[in-house]
C-alpha positions as a Markdown table, in Angstrom:
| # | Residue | x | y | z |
|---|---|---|---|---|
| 1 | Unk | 0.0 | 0.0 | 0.0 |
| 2 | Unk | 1.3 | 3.1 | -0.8 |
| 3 | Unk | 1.9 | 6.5 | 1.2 |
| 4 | Unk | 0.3 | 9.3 | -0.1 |
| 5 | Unk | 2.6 | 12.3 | -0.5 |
| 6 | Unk | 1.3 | 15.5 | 1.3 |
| 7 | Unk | 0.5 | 18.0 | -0.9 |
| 8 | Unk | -0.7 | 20.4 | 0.8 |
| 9 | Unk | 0.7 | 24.1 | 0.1 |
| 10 | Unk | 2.8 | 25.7 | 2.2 |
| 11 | Unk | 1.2 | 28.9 | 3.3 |
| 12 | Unk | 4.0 | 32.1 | 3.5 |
| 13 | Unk | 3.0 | 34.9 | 6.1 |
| 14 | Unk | 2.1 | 37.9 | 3.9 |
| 15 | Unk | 4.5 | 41.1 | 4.4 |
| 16 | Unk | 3.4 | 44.3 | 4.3 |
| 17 | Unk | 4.1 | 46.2 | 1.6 |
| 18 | Unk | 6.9 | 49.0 | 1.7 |
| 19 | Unk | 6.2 | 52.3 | 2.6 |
| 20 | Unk | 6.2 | 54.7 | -0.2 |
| 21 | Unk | 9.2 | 57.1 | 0.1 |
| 22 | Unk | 8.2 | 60.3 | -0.4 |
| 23 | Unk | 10.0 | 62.8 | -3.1 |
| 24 | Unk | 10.9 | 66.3 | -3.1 |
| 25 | Unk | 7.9 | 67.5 | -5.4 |
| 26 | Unk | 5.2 | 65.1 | -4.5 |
| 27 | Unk | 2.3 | 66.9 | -3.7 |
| 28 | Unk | 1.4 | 66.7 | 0.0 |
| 29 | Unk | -2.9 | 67.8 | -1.0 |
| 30 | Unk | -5.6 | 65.7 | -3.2 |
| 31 | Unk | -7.9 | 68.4 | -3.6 |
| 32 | Unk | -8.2 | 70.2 | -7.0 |
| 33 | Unk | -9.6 | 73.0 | -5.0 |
| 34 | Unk | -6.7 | 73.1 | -2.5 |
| 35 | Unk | -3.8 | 72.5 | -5.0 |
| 36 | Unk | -5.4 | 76.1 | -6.9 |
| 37 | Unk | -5.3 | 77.9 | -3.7 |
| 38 | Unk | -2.0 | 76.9 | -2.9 |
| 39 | Unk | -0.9 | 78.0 | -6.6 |
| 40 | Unk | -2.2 | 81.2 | -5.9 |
| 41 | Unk | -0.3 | 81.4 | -2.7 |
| 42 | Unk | 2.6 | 80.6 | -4.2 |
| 43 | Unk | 2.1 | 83.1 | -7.0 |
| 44 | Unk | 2.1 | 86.1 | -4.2 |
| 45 | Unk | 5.1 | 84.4 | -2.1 |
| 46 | Unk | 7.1 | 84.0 | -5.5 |
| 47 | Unk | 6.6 | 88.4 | -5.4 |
| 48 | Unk | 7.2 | 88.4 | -1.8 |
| 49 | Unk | 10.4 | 86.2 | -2.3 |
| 50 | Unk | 11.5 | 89.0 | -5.6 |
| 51 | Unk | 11.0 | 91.9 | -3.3 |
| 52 | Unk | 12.6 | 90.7 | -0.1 |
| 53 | Unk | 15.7 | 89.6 | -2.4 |
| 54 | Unk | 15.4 | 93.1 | -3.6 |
| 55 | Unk | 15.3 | 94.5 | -0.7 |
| 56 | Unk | 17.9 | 92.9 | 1.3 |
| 57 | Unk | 20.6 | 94.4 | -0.9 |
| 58 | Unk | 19.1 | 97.9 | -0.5 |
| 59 | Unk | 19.3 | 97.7 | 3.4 |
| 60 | Unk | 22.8 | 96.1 | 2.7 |
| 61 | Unk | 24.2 | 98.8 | 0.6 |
| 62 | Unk | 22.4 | 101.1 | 3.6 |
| 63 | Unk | 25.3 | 99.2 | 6.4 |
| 64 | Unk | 27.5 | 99.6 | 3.7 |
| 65 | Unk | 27.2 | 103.7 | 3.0 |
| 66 | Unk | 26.8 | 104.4 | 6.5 |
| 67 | Unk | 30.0 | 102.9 | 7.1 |
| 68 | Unk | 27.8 | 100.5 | 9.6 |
| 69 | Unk | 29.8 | 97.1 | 8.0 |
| 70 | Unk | 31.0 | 96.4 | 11.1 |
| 71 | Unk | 29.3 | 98.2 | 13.9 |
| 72 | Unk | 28.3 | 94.4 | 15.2 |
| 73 | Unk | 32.1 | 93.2 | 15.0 |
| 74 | Unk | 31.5 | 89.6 | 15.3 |
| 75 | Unk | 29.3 | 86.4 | 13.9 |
| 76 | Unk | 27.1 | 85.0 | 14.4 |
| 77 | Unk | 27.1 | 86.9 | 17.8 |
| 78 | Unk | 27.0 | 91.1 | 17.3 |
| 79 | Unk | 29.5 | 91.2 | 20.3 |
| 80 | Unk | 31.6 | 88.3 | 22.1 |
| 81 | Unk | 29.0 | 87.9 | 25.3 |
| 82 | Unk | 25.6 | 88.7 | 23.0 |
| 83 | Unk | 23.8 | 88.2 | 19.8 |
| 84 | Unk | 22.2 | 92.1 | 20.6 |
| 85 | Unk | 23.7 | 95.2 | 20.5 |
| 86 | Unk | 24.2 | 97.3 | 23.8 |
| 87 | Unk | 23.3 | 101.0 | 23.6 |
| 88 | Unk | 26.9 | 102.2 | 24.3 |
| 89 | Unk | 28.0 | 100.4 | 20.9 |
| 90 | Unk | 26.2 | 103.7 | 18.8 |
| 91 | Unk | 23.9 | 103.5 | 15.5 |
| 92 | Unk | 26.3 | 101.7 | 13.0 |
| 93 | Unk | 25.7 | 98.7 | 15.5 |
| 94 | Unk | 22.0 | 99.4 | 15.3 |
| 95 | Unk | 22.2 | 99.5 | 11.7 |
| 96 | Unk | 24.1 | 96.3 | 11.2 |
| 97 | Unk | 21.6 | 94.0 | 13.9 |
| 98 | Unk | 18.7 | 95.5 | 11.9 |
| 99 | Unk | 20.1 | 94.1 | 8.4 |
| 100 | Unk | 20.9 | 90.8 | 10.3 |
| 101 | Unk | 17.2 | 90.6 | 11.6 |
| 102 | Unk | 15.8 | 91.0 | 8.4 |
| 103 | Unk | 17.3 | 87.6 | 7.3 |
| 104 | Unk | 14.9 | 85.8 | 9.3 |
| 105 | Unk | 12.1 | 87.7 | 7.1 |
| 106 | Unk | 13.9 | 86.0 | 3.7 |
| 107 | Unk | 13.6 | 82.6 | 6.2 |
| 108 | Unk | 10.1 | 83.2 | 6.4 |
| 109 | Unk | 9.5 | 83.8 | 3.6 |
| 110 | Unk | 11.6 | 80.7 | 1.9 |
| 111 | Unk | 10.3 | 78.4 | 3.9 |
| 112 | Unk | 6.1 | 79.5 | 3.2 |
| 113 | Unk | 7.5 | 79.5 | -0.4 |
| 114 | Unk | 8.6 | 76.0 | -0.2 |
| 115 | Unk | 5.7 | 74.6 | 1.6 |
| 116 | Unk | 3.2 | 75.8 | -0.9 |
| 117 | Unk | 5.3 | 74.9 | -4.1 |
| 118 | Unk | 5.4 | 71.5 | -2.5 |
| 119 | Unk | 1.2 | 71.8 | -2.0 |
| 120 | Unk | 1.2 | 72.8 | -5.8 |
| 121 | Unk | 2.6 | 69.4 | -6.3 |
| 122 | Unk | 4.9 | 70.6 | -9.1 |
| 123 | Unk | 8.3 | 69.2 | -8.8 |
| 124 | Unk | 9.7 | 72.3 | -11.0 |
| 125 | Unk | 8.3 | 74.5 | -9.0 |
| 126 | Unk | 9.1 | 72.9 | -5.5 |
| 127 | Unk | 13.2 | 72.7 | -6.4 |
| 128 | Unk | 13.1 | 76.0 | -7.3 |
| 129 | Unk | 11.6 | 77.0 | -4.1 |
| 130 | Unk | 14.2 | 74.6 | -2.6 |
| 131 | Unk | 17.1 | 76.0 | -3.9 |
| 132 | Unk | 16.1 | 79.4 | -3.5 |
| 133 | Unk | 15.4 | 78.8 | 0.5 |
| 134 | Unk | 18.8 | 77.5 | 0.6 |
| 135 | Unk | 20.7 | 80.7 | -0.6 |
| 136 | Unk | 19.3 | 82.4 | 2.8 |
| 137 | Unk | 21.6 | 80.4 | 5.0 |
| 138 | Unk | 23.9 | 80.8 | 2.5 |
| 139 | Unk | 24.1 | 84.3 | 2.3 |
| 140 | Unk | 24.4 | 84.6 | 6.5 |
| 141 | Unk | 27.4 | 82.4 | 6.5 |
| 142 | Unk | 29.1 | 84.4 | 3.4 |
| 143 | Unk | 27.6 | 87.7 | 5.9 |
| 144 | Unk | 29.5 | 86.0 | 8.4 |
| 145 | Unk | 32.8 | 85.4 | 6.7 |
| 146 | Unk | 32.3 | 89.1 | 5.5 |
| 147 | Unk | 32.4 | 90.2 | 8.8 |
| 148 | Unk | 35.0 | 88.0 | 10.0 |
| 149 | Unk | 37.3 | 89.1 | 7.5 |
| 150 | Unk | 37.4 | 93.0 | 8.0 |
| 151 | Unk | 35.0 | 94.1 | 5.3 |
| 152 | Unk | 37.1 | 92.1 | 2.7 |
| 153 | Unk | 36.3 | 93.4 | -1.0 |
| 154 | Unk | 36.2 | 90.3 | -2.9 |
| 155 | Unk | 34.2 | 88.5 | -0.3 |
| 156 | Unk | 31.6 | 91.8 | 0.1 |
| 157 | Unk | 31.6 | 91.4 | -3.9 |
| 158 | Unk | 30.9 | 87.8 | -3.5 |
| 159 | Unk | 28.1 | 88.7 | -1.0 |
| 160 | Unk | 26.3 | 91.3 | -3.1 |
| 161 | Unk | 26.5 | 88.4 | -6.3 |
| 162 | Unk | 25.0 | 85.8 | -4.8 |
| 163 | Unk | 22.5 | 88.3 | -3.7 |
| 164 | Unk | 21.7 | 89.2 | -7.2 |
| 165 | Unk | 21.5 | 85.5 | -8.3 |
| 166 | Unk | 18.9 | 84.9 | -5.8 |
| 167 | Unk | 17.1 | 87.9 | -7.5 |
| 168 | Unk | 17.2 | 86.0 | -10.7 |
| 169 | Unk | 15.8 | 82.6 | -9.3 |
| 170 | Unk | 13.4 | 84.3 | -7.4 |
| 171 | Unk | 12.2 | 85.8 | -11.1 |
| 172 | Unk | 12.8 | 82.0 | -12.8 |
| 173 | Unk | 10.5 | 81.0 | -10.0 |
| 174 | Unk | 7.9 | 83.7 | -10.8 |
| 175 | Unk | 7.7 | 83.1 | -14.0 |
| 176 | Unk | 7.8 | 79.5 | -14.0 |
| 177 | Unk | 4.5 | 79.5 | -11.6 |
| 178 | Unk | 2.6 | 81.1 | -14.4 |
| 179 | Unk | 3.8 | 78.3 | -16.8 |
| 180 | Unk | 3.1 | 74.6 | -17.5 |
| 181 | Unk | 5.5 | 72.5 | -16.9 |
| 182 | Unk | 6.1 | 71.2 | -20.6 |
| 183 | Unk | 9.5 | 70.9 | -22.0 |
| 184 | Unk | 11.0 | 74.3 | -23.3 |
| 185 | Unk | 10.7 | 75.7 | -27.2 |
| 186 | Unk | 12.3 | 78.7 | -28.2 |
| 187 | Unk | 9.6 | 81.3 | -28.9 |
| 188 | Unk | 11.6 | 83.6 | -31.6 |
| 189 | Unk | 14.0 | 83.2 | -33.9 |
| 190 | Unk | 17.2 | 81.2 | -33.5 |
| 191 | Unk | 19.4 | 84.5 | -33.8 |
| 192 | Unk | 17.4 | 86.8 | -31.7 |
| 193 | Unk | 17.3 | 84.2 | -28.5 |
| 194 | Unk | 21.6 | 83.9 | -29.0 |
| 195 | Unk | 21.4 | 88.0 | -28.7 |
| 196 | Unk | 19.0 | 88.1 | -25.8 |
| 197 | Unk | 21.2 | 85.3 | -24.2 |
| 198 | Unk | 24.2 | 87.5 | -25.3 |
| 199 | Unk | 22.3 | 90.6 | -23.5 |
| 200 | Unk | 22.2 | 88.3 | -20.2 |
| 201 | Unk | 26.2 | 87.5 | -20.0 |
| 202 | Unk | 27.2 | 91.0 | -20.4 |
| 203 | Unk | 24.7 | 92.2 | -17.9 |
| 204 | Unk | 26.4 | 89.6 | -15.3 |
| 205 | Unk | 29.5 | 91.1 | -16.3 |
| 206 | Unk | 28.4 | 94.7 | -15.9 |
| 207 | Unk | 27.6 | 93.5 | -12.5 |
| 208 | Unk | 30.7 | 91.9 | -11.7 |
| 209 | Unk | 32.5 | 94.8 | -12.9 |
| 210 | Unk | 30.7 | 97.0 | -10.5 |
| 211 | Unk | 31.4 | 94.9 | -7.9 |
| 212 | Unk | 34.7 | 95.9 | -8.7 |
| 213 | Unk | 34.6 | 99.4 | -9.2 |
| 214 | Unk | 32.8 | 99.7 | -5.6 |
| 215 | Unk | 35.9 | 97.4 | -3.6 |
| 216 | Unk | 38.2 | 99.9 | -5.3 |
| 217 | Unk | 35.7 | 103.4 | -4.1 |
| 218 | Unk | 35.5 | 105.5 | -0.9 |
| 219 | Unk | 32.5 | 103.4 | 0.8 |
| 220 | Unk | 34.1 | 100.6 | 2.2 |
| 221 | Unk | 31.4 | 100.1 | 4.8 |
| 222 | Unk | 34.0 | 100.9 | 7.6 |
| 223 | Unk | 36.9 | 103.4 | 8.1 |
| 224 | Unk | 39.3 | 100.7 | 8.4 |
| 225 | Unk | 38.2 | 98.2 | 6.2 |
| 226 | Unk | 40.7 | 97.3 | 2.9 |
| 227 | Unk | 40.2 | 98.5 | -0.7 |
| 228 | Unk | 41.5 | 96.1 | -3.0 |
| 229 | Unk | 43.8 | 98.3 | -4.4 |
| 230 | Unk | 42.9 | 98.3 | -8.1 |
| 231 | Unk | 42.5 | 102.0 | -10.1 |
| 232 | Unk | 39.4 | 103.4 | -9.6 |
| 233 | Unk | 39.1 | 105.5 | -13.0 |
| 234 | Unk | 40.4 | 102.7 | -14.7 |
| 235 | Unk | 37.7 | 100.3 | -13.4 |
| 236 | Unk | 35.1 | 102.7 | -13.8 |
| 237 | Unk | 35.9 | 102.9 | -17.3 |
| 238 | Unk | 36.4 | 99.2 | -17.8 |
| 239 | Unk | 33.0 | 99.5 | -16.0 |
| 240 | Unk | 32.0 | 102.3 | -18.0 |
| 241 | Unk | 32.5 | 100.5 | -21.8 |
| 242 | Unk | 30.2 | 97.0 | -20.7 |
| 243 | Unk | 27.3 | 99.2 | -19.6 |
| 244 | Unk | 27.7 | 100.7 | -23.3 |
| 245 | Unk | 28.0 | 97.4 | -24.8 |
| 246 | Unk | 25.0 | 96.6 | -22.6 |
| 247 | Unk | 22.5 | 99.5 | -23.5 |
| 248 | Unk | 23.8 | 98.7 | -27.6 |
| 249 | Unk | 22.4 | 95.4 | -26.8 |
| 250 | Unk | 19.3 | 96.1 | -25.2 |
| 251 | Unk | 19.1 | 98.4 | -28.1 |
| 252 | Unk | 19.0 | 96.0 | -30.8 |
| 253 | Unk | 16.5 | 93.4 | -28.2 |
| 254 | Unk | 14.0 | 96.3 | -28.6 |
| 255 | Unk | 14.5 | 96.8 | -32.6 |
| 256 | Unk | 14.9 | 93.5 | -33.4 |
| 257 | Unk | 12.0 | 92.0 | -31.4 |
| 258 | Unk | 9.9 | 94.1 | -32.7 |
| 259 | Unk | 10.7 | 93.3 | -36.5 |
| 260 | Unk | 10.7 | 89.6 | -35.7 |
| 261 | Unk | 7.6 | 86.8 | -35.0 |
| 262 | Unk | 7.7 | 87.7 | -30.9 |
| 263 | Unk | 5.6 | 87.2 | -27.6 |
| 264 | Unk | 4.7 | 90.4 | -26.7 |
| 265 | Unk | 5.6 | 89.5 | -23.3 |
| 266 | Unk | 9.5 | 89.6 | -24.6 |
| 267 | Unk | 9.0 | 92.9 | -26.0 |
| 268 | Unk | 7.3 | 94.3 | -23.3 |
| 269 | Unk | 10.3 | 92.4 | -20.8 |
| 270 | Unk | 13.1 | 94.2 | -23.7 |
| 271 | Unk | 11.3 | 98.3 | -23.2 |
| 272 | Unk | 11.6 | 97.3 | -19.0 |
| 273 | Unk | 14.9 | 96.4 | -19.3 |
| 274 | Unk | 16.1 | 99.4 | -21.5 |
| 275 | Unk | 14.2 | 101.9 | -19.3 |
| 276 | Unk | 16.2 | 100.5 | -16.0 |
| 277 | Unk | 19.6 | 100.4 | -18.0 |
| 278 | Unk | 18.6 | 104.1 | -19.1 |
| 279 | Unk | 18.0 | 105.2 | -15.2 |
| 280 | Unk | 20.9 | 103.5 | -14.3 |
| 281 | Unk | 22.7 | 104.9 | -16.6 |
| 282 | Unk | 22.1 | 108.3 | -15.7 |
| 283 | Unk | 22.2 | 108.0 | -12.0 |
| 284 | Unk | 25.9 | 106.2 | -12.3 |
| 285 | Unk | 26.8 | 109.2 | -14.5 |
| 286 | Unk | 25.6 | 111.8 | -11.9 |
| 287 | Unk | 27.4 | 109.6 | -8.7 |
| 288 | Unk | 30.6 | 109.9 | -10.5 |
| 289 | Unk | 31.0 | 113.5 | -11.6 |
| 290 | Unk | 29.5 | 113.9 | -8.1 |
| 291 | Unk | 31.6 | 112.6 | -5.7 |
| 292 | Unk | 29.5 | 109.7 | -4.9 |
| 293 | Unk | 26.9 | 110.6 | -2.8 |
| 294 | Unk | 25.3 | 108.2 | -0.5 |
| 295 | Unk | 21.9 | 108.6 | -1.7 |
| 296 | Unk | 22.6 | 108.5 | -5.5 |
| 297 | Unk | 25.0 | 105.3 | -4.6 |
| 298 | Unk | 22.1 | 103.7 | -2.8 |
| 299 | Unk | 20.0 | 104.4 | -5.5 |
| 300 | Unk | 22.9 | 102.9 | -7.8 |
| 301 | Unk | 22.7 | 99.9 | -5.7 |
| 302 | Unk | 18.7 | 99.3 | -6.2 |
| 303 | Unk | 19.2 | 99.8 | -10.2 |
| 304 | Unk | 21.5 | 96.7 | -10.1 |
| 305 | Unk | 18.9 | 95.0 | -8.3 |
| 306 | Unk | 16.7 | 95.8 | -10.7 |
| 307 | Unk | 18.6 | 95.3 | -13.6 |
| 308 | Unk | 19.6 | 91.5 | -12.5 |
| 309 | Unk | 15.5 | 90.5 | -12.2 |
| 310 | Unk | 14.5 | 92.7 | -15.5 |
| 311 | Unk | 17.7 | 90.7 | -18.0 |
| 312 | Unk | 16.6 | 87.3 | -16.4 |
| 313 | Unk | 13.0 | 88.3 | -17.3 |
| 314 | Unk | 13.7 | 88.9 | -21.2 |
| 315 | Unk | 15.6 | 86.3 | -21.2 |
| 316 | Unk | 12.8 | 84.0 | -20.0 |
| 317 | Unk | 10.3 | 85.2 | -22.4 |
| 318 | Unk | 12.0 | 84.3 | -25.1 |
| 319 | Unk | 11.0 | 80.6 | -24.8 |
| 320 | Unk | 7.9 | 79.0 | -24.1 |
| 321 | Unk | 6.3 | 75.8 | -22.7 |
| 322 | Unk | 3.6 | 74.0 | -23.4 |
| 323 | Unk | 1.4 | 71.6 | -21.3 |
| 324 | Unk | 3.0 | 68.5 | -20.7 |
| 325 | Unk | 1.5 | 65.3 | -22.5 |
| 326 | Unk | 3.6 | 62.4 | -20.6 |
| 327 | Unk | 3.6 | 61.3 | -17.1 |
| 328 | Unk | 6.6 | 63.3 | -14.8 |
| 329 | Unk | 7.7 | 66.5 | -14.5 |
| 330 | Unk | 10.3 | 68.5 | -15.6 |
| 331 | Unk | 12.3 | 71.4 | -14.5 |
């Protein structure tokens, strides 16, 4: 007689399945209704993130011309037994804590920009928002090696840089929010986007060579702070001839997009950035034949500012995107 095998099947303990991990852009809201509210939020936090950037190197300049770069002498601290100024330490010290404090508004304001790109659900949108946060420590610990380094003027030219490439994400970011998130085509012609994108390189180096022009000038933010030795009417000039080469530029943007298929967006975005370039181009001619005044200097200071958001504008409206038509997202 024979045994009869057991067949009976062996029975495995289910395991659970594996938590989802969750990505940088995935959306943290199901709701239609929700996901449009938050895009609206972010649309007035992308502003709020422009004008803070904006601002923070107006105030800056403001420690800067009132020779304030140091009046808290010490970081992260203001003095070695506090993170406050004492009344005894004077105005400049004032000055300087105030410019600190407003570093927790960019915070603020980073960090409500990045929660609501991430309740957009937009992975484009919630990197940029990423990034951008990131440049506020950033810019404190560059702040910090600023101050630690006696007013420096490389590193204050470093400082005021990265401040104006934060301007120019914060614009990406604006713009973007407005956009879907379809790959991007060029929306004029193949010569006119290489001149716009020509525009934008010289600009940067108009700005760079400012940089330069104030580390060689009379406000050093301090009375002992370093000057970094270079010629100031040769630098000027240096300066002098890239904001011509600039304004030809700009020039031609204006004639040419409007004699070319164009957005009008990018034409619009080419008469802004002319306009600035003209106002800045008057007030850096005044400044100079005026002995650089503090106010006209400050006012100097904003134009960059201004100039930095208006070139990465033109340049972003020369290209356009359209809805996407695959699954995943793209930058």
């Amino acid at each position: 007689m024979g045994v009869t095998p057991d067949v009976t099947p062996e029975v495995r303990s289910a395991e659970p399945p594996a938590p989802a991990v969750a990505r940088l852009g995935d959306p943290v809201t199901t709701s239609g209704a929700e996901r449009r509210g938050a895009l609206w939020l972010l649309r007035h936090l992308a502003v709020a993130s422009l004008v803070s950037n904006v601002l923070i190197v107006v105030t800056g300049g403001v420690v800067r011309l009132t020779g304030s770069g140091l009046g808290c002498p010490t970081w992260p601290r203001c003095t070695e037994e506090s993170f406050r100024p004492h009344g005894a330490m004077g105005i400049h010290a004032g000055i300087e804590f105030g410019n600190r404090l407003l570093t927790f508004v960019l915070a603020a304001v980073a960090i409500a920009t990045f929660l609501a790109a991430r309740r957009v659900g937009r992975t484009a949108l919630t990197r940029l928002a990423f990034v951008l946060g990131l440049g506020v420590p950033a810019q404190a610990v560059i702040g910090g090696v600023t101050v630690l380094t006696g007013l420096n003027p490389w590193t204050v030219a470093f400082h005021l840089l990265v401040s104006m490439a934060m301007i120019c994400l914060a614009v990406v970011l604006l713009v973007r929010v407005r956009e879907p998130d379809g790959p991007a085509a060029t929306a004029v012609p193949t010569g006119v986007a290489w001149l716009v994108r020509g525009l934008f390189l010289v600009g940067w180096t108009v700005l760079y060579l400012g940089t330069v022009v104030t580390g060689s000038g009379p406000h050093a933010g301090d009375a002992d702070a370093p000057r970094n030795g270079l010629d100031p009417r040769a630098v000027t000039q240096l300066h002098t001839d890239a904001v011509f080469l600039l304004l030809g530029l700009s020039v031609a943007a204006v004639l040419v997009l409007r004699s070319v298929p164009a957005p009008a967006r990018a034409r619009t975005a080419s008469v802004v950035l002319l306009g600035v370039l003209l106002a800045q181009g008057a007030i850096g001619f005044v400044q100079y034949f005026t002995g650089l005044p503090v106010v006209l200097v400050g006012l100097h200071l904003l134009g960059a500012a201004l100039i930095a958001a208006a070139m990465t504008w033109l340049l972003l409206t020369t290209r356009t995107r359209s809805a996407r038509t695959v699954v995943g997202s793209s930058a």
